[in-house]
The first five atom37 places (N, CA, C, CB, O) and aatype in JSON, in Angstrom:
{
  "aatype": [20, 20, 20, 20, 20, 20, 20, 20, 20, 20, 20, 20, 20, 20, 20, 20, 20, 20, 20, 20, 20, 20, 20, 20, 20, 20, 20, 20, 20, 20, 20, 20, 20, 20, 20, 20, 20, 20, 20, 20, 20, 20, 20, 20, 20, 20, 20, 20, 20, 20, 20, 20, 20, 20, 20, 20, 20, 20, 20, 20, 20, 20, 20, 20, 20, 20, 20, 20, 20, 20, 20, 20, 20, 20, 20, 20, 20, 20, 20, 20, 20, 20, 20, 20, 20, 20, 20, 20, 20, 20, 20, 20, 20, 20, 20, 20, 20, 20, 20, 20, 20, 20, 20, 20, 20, 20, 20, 20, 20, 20, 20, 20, 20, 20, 20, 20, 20, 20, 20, 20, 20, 20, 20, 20, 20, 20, 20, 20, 20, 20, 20, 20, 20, 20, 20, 20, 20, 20, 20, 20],
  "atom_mask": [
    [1, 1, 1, 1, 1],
    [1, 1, 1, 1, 1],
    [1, 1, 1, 1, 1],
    [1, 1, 1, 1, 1],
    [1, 1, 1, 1, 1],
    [1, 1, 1, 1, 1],
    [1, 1, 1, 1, 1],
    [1, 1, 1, 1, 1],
    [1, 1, 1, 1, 1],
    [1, 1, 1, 1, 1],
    [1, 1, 1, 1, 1],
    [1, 1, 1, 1, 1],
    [1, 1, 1, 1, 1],
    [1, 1, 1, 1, 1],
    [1, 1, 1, 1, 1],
    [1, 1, 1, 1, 1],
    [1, 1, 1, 1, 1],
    [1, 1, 1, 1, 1],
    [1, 1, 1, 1, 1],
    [1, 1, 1, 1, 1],
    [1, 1, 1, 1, 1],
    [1, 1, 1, 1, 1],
    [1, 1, 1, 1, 1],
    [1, 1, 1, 1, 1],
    [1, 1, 1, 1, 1],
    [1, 1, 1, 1, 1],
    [1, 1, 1, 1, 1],
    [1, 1, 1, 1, 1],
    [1, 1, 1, 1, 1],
    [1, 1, 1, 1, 1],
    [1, 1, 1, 1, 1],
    [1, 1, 1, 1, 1],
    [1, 1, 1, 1, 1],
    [1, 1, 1, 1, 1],
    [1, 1, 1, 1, 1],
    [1, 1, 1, 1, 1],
    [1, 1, 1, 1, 1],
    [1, 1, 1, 1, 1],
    [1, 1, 1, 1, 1],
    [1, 1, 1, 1, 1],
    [1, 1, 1, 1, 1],
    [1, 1, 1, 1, 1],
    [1, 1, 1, 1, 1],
    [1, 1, 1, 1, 1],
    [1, 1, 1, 1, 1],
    [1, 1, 1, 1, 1],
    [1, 1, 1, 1, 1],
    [1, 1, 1, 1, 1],
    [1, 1, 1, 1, 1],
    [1, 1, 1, 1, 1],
    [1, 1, 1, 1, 1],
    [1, 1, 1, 1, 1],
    [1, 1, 1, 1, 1],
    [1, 1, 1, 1, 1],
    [1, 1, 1, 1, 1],
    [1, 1, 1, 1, 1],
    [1, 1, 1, 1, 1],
    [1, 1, 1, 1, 1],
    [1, 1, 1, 1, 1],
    [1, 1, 1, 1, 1],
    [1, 1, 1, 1, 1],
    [1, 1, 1, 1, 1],
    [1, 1, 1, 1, 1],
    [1, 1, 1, 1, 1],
    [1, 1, 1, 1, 1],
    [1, 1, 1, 1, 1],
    [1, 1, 1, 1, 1],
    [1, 1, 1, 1, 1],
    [1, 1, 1, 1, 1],
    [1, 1, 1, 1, 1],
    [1, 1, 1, 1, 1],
    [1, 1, 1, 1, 1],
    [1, 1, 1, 1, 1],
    [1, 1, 1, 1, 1],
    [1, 1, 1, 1, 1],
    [1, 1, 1, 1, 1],
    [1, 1, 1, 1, 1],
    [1, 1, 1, 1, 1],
    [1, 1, 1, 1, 1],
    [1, 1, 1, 1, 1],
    [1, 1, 1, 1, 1],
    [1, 1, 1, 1, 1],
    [1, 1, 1, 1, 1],
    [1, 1, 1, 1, 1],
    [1, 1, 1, 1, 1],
    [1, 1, 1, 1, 1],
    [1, 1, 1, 1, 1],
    [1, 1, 1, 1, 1],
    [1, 1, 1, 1, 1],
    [1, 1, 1, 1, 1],
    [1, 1, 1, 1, 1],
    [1, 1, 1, 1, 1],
    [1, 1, 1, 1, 1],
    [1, 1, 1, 1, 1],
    [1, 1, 1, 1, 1],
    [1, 1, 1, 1, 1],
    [1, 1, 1, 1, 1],
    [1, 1, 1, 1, 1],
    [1, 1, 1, 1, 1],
    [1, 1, 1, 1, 1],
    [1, 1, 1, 1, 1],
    [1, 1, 1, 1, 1],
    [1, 1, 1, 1, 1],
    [1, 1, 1, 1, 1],
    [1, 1, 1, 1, 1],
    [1, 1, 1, 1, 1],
    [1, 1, 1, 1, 1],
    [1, 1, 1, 1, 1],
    [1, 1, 1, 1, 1],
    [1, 1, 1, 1, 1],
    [1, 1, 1, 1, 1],
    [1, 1, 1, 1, 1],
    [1, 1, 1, 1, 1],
    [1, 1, 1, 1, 1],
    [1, 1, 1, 1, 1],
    [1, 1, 1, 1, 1],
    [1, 1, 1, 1, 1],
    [1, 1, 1, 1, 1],
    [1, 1, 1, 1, 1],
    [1, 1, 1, 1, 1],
    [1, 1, 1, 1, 1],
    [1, 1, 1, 1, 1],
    [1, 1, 1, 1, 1],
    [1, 1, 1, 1, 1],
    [1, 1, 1, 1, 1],
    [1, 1, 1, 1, 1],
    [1, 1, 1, 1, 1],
    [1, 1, 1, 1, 1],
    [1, 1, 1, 1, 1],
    [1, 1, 1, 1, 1],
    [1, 1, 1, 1, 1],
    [1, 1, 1, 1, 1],
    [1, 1, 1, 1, 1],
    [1, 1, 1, 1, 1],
    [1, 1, 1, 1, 1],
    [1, 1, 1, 1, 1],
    [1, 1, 1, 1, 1],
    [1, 1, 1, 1, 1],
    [1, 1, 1, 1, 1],
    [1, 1, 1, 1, 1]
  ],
  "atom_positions": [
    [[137.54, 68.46, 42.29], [138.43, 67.36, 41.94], [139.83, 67.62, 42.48], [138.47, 67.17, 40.42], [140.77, 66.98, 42.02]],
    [[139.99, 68.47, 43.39], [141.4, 68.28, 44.68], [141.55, 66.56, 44.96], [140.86, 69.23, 46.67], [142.69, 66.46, 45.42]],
    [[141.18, 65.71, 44.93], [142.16, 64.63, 45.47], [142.22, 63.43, 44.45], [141.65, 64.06, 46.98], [141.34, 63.01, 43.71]],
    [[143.12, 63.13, 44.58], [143.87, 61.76, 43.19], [144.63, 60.94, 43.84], [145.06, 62.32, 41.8], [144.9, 60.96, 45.04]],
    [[145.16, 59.89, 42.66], [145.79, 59.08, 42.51], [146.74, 59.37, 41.62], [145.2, 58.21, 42.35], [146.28, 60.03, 40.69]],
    [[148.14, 59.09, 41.53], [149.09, 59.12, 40.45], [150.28, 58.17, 40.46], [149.58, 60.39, 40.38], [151.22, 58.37, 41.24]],
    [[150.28, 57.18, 39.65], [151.56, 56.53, 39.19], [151.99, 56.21, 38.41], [151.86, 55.86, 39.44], [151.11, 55.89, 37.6]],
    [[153.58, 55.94, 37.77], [153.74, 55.69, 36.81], [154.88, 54.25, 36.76], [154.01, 56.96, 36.26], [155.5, 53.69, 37.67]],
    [[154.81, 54.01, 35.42], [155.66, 52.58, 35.19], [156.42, 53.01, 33.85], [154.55, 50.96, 34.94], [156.15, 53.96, 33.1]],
    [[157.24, 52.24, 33.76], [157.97, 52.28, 32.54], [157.77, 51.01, 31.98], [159.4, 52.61, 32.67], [157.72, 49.96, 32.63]],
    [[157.65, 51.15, 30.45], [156.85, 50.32, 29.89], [158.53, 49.68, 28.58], [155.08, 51.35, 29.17], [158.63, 50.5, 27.67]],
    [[159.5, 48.64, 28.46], [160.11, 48.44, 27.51], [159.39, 48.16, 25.94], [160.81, 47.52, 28.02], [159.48, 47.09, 25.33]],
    [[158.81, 49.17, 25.52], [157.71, 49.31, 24.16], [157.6, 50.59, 23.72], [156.16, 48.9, 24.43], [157.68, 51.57, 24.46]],
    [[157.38, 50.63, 22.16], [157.17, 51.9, 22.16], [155.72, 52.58, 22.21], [157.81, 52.26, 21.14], [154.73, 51.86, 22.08]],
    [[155.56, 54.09, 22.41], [154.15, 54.71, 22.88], [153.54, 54.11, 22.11], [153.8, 56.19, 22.85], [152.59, 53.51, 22.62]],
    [[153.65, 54.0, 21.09], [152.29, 53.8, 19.98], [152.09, 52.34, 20.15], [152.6, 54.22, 18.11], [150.89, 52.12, 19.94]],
    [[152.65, 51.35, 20.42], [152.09, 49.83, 21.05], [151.46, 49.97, 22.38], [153.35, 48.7, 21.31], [150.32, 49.52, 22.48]],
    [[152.15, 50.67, 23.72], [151.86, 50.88, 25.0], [149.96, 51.48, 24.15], [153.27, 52.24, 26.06], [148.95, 50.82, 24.39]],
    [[149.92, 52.52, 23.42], [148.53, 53.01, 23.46], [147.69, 52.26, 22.91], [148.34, 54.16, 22.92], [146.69, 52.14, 23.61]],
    [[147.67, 51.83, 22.19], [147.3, 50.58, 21.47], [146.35, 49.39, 22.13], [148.59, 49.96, 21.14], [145.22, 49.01, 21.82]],
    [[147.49, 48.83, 23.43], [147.1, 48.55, 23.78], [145.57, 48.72, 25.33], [148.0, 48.27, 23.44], [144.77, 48.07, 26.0]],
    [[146.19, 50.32, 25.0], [145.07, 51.0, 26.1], [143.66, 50.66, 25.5], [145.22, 52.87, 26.25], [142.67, 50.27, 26.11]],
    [[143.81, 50.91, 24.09], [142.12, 50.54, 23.49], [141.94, 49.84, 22.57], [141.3, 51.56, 23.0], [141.18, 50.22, 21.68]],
    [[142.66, 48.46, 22.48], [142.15, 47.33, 21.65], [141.46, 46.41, 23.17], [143.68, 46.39, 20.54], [142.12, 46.08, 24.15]],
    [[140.25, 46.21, 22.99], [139.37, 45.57, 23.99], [139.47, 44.6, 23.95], [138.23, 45.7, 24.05], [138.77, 44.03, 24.78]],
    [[140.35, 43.64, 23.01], [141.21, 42.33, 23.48], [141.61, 42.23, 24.31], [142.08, 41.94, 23.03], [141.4, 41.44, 25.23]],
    [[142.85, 43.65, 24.08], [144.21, 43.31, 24.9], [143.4, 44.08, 26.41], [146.08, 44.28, 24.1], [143.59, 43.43, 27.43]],
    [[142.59, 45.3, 26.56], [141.86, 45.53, 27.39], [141.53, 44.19, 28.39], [140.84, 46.12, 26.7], [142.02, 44.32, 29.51]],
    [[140.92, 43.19, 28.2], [140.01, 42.2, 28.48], [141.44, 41.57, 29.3], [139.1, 41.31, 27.05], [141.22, 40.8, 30.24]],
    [[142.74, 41.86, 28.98], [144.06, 40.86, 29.49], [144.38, 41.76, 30.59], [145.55, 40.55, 28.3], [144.28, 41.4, 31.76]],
    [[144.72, 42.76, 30.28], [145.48, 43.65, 31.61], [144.38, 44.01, 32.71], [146.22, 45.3, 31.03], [144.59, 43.92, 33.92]],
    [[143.17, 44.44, 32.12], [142.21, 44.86, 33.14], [141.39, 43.95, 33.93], [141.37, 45.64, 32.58], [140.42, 44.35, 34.58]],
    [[141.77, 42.64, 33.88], [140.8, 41.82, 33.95], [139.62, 41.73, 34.13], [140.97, 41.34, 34.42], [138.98, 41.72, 35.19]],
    [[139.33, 41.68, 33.23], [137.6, 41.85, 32.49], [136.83, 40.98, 31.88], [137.47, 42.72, 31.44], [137.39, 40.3, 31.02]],
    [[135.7, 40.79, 32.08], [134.87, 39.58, 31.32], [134.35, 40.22, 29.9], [133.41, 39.01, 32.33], [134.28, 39.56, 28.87]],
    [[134.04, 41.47, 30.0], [133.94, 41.88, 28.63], [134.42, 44.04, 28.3], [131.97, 41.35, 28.27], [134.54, 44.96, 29.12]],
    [[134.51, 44.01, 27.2], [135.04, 45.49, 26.89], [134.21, 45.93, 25.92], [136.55, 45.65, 26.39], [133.74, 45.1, 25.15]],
    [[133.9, 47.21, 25.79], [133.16, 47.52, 24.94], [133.88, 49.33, 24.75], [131.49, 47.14, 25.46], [133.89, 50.04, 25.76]],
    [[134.31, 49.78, 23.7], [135.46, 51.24, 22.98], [135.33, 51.18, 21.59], [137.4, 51.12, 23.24], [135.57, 50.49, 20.6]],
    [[134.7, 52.49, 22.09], [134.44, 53.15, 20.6], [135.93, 54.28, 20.95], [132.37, 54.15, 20.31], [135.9, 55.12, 21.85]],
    [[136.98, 54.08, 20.17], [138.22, 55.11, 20.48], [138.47, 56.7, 19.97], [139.39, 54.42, 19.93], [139.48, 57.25, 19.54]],
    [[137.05, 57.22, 20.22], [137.15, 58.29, 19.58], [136.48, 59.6, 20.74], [136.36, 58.0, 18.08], [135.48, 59.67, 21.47]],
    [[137.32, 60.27, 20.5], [136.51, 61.85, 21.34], [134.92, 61.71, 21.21], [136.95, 63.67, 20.36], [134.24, 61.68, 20.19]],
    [[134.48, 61.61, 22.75], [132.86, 61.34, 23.08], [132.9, 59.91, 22.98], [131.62, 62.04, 21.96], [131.85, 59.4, 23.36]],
    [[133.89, 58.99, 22.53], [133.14, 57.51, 22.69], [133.06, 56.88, 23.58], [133.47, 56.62, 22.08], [133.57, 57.45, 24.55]],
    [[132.43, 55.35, 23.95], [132.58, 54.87, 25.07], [133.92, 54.07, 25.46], [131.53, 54.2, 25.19], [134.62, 53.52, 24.61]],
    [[134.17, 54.07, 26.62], [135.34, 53.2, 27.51], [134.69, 52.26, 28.83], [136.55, 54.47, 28.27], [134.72, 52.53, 30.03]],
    [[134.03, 50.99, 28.08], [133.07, 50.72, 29.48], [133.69, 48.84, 29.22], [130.61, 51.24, 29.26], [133.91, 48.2, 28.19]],
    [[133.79, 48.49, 30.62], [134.48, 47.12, 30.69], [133.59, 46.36, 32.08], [136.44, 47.35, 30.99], [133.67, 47.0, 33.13]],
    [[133.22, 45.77, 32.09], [132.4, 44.37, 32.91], [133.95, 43.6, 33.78], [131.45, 42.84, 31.27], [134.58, 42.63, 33.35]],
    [[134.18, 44.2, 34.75], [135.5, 43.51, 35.63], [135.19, 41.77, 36.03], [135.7, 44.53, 37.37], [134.15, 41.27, 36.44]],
    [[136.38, 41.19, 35.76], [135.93, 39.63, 36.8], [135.52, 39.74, 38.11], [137.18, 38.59, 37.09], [135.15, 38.81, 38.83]],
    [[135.6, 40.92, 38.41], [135.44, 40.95, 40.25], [134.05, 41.21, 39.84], [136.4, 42.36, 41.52], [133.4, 41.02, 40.87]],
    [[133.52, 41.42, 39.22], [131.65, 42.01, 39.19], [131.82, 43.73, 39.26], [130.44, 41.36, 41.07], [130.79, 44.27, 39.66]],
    [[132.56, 44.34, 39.04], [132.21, 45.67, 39.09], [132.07, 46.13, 37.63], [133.23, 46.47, 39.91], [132.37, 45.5, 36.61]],
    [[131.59, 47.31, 37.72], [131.96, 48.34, 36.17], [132.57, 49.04, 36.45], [131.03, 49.15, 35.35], [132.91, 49.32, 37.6]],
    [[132.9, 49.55, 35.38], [133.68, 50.3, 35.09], [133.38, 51.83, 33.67], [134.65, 49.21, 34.87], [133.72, 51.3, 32.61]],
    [[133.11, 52.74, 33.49], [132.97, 53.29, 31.87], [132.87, 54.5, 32.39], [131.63, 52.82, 30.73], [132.68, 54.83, 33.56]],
    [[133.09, 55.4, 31.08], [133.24, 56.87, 30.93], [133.6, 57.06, 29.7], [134.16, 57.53, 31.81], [134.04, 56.18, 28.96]],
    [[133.43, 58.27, 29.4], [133.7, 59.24, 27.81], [135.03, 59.03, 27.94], [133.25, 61.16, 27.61], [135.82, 59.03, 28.88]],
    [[135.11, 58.78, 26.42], [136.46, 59.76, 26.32], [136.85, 60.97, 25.55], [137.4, 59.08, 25.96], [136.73, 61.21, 24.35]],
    [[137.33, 61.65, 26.5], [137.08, 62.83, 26.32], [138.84, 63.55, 25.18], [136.69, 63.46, 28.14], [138.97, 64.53, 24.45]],
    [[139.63, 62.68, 25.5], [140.77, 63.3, 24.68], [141.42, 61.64, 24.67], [141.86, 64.84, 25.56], [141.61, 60.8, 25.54]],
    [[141.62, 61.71, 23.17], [142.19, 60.46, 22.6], [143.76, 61.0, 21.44], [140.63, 59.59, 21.59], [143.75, 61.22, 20.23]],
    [[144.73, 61.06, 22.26], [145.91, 61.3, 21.52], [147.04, 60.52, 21.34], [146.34, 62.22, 21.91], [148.06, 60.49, 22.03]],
    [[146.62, 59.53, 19.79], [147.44, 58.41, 19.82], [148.71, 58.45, 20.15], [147.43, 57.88, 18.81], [149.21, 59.27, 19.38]],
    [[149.56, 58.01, 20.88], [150.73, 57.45, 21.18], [151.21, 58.73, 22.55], [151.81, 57.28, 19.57], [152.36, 58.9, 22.97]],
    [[150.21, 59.32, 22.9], [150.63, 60.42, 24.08], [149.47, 60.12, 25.55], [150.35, 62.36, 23.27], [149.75, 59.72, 26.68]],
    [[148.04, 60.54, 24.9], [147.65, 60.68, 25.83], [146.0, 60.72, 25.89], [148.34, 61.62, 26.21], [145.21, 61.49, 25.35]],
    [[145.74, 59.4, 26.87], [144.24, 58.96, 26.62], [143.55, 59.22, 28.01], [144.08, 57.26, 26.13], [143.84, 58.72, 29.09]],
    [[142.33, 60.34, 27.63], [141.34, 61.13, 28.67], [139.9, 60.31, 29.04], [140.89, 62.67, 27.92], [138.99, 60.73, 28.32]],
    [[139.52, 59.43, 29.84], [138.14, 59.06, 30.38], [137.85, 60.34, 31.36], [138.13, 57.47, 31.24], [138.55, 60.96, 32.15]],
    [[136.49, 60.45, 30.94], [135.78, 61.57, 31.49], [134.53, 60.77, 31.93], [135.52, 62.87, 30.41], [134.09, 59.71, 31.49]],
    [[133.98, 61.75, 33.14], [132.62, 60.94, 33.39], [132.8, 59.59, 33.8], [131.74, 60.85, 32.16], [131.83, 58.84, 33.88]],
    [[133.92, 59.23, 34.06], [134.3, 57.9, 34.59], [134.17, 57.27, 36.05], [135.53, 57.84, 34.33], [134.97, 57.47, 36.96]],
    [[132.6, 56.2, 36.14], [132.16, 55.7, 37.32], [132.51, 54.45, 37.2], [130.83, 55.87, 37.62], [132.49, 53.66, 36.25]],
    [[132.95, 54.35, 38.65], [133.17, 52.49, 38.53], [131.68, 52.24, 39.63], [135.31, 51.6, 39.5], [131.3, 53.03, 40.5]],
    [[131.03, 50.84, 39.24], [129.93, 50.48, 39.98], [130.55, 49.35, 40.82], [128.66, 50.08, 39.09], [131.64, 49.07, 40.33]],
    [[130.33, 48.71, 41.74], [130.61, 47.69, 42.63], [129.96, 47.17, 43.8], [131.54, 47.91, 42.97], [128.81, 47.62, 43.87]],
    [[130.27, 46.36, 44.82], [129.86, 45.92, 45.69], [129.43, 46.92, 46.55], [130.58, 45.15, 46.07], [128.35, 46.62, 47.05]],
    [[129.93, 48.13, 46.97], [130.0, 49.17, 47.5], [129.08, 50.82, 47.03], [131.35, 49.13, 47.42], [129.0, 51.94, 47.51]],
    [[128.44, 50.0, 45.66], [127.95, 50.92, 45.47], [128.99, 52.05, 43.87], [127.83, 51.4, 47.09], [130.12, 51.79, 43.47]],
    [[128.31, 52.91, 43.49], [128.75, 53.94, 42.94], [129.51, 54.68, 42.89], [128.37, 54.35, 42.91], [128.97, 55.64, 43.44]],
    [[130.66, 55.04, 42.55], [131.36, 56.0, 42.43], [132.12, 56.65, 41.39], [131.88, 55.84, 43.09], [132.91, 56.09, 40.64]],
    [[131.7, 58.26, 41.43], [131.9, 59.06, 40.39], [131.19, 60.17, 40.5], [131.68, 58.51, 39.28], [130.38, 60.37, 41.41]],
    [[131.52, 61.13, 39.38], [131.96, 61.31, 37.9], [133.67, 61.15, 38.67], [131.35, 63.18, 36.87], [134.0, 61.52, 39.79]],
    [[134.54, 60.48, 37.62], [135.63, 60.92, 37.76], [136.52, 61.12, 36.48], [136.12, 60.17, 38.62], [136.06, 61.07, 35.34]],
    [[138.01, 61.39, 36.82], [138.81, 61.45, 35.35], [139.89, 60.68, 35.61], [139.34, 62.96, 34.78], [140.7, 60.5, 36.52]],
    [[139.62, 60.23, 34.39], [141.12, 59.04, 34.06], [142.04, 59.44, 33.46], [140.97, 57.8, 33.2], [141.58, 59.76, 32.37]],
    [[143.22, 59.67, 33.47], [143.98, 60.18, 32.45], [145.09, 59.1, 32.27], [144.5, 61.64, 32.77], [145.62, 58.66, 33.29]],
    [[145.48, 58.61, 30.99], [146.68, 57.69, 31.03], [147.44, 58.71, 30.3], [146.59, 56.08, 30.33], [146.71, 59.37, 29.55]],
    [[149.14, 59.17, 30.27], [149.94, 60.16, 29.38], [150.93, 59.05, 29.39], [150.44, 61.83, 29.96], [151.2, 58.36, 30.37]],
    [[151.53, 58.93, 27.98], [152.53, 58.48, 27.71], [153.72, 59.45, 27.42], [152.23, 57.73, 26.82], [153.53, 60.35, 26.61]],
    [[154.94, 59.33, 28.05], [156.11, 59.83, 27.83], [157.57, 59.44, 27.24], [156.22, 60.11, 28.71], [158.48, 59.43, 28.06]],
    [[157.86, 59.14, 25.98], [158.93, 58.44, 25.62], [160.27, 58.69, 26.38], [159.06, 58.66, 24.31], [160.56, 59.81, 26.81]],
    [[160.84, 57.89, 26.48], [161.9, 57.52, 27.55], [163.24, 56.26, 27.06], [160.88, 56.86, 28.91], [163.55, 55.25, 27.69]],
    [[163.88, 56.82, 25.63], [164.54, 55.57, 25.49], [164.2, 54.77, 24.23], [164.27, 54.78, 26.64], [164.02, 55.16, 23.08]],
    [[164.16, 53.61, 24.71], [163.36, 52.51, 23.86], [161.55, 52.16, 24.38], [164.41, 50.94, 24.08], [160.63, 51.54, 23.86]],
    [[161.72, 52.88, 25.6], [160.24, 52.66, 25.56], [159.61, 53.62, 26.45], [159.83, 51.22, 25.96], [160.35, 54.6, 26.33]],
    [[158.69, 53.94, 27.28], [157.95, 55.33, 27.37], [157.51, 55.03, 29.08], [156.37, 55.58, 26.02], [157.42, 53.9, 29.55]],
    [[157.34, 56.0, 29.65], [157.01, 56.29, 31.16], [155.22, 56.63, 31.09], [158.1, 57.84, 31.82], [154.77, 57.7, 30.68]],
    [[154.53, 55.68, 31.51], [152.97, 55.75, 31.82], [152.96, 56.34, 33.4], [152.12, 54.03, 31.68], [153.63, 56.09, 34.4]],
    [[152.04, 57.09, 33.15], [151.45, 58.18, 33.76], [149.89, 57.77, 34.3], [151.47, 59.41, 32.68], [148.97, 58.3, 33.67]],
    [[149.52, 56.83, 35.42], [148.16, 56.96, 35.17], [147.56, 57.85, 36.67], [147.47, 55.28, 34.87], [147.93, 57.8, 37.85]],
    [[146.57, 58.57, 36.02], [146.01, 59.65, 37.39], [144.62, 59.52, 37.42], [146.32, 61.44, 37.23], [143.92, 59.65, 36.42]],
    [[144.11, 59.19, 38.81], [142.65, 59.41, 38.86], [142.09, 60.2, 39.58], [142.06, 58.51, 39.11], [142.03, 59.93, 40.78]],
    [[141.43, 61.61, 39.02], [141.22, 62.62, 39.62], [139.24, 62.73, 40.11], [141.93, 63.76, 38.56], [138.37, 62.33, 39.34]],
    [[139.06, 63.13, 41.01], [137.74, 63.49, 41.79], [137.3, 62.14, 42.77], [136.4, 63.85, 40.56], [136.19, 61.63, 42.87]],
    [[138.35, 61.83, 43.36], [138.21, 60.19, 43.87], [137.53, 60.77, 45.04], [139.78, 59.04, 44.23], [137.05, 59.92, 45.79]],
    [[137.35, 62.24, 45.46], [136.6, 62.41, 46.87], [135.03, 63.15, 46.26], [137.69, 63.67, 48.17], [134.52, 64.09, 46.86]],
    [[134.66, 62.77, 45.49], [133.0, 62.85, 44.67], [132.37, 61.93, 45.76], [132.79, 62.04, 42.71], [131.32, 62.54, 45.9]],
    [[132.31, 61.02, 46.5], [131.57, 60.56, 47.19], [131.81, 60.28, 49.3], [131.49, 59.46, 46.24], [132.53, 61.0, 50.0]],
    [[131.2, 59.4, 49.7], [131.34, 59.31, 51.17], [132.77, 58.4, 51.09], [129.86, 58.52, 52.05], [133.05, 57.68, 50.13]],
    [[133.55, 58.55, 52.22], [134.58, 57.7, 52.61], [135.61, 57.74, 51.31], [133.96, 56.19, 53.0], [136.27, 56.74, 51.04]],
    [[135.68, 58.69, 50.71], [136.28, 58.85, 49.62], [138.42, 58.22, 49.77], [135.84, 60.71, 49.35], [139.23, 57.87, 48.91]],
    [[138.49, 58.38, 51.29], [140.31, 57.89, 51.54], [140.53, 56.65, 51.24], [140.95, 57.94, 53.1], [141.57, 56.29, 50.7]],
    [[139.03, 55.41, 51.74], [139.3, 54.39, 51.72], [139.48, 54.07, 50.14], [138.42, 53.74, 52.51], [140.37, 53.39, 49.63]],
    [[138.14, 54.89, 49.34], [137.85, 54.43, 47.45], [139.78, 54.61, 47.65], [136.5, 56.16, 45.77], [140.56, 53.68, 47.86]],
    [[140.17, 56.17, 47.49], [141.43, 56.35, 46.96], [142.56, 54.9, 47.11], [141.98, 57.7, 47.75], [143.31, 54.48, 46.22]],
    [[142.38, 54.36, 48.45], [143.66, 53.76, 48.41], [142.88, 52.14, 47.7], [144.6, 53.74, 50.25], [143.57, 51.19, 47.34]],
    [[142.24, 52.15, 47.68], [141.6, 50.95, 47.08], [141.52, 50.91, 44.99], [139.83, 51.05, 47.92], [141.65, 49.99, 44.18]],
    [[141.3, 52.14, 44.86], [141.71, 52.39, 43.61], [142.99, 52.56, 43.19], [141.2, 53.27, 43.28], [143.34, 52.54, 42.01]],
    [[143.76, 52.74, 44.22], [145.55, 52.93, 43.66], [145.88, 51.06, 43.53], [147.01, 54.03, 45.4], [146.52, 50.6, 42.59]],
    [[145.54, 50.56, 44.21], [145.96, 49.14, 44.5], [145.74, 49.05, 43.67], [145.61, 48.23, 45.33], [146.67, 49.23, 42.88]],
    [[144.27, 48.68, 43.02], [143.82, 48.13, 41.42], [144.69, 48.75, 40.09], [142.09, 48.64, 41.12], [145.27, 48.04, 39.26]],
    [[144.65, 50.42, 40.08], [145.79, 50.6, 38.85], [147.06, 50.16, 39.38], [146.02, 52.19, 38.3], [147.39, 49.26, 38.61]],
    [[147.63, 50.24, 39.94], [149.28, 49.35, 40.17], [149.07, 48.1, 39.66], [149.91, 49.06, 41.89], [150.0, 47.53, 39.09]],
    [[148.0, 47.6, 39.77], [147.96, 46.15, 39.29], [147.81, 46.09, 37.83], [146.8, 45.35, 39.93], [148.41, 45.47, 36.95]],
    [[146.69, 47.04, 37.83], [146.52, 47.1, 36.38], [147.5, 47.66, 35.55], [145.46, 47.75, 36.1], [147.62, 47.38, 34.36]],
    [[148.05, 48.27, 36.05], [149.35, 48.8, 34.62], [150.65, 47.93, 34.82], [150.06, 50.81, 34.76], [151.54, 47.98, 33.97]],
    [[150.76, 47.22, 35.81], [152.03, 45.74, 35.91], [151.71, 45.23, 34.84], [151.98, 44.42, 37.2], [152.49, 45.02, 33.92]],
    [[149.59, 44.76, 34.87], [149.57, 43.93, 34.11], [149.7, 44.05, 32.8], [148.8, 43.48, 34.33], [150.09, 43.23, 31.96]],
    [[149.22, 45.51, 32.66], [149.66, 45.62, 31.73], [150.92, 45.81, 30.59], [149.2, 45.96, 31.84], [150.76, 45.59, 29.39]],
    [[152.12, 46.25, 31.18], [153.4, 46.37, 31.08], [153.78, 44.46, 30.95], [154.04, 47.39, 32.55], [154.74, 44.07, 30.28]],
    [[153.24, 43.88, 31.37], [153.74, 42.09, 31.15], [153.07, 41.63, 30.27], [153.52, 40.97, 32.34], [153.47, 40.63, 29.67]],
    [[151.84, 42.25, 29.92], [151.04, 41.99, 28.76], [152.28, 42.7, 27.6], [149.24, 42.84, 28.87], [153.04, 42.02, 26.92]],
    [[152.24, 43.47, 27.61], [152.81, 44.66, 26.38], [154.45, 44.04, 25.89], [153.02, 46.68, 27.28], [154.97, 43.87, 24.79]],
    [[154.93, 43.82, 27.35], [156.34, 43.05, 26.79], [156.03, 41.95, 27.14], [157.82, 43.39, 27.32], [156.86, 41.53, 27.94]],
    [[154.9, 40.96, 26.84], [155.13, 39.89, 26.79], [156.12, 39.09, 27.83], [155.41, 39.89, 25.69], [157.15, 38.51, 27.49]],
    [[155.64, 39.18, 29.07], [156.73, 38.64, 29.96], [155.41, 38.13, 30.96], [158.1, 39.93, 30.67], [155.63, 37.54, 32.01]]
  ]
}
């Protein structure tokens, strides 16, 4: 697991709303755009979401630390392209103020063939996904 993804956003909210919203499968279903979510939020539970684009998405989670820092393990996304995985998700929240610096990293993105193209194709999608989510969270 040498190669990743890492970025972060600043979120005007505090950690414990920003996490919150990582695993209420409502608010899931808004930022990730997803047709459906399914989180059990507990060490070993599931993190598995049905994307509008047709892909999957799921993995364990492996470390659930409210208002700091949420671990997907075993995390494959399925798609047009086929399979890819095991990988690790890590979201860390860092307070910063009035509201906290997200951290999201996706580590073992070279587990499969053509692994440069997955990487930059998976950075695009979390940038999107944590905008969206940050406009979800402050409501903007």
């Amino acid at each position: 697991m040498d190669n990743f993804v890492a970025d972060a956003i600043y979120i005007d909210a505090h950690p414990a709303r920003v996490f919150e919203a990582l695993l209420d499968p409502e608010e899931v279903l808004v930022w990730l755009d997803a047709d459906s979510v399914f989180i059990d939020p507990r060490p070993g539970g599931v993190f598995k979401a049905q994307r509008a684009d047709g892909s999957t998405v799921a993995g364990a989670i492996a470390k659930c630390e409210p208002a700091e820092r949420l671990e997907i393990e075993d995390y494959f996304q399925d798609g047009p392209d086929g399979r890819r995985g095991p990988m690790k998700l890590a979201f860390t929240l860092e307070p910063q103020g009035p509201g906290v610096w997200m951290t999201v990293r996706q580590d073992g993105l070279d587990a499969t063939p053509n692994w440069e193209a997955f990487a930059h194709s998976t950075r695009q999608e979390w940038v999107l996904a944590t905008v969206a989510l940050k406009r979800h969270v402050e409501q903007i």
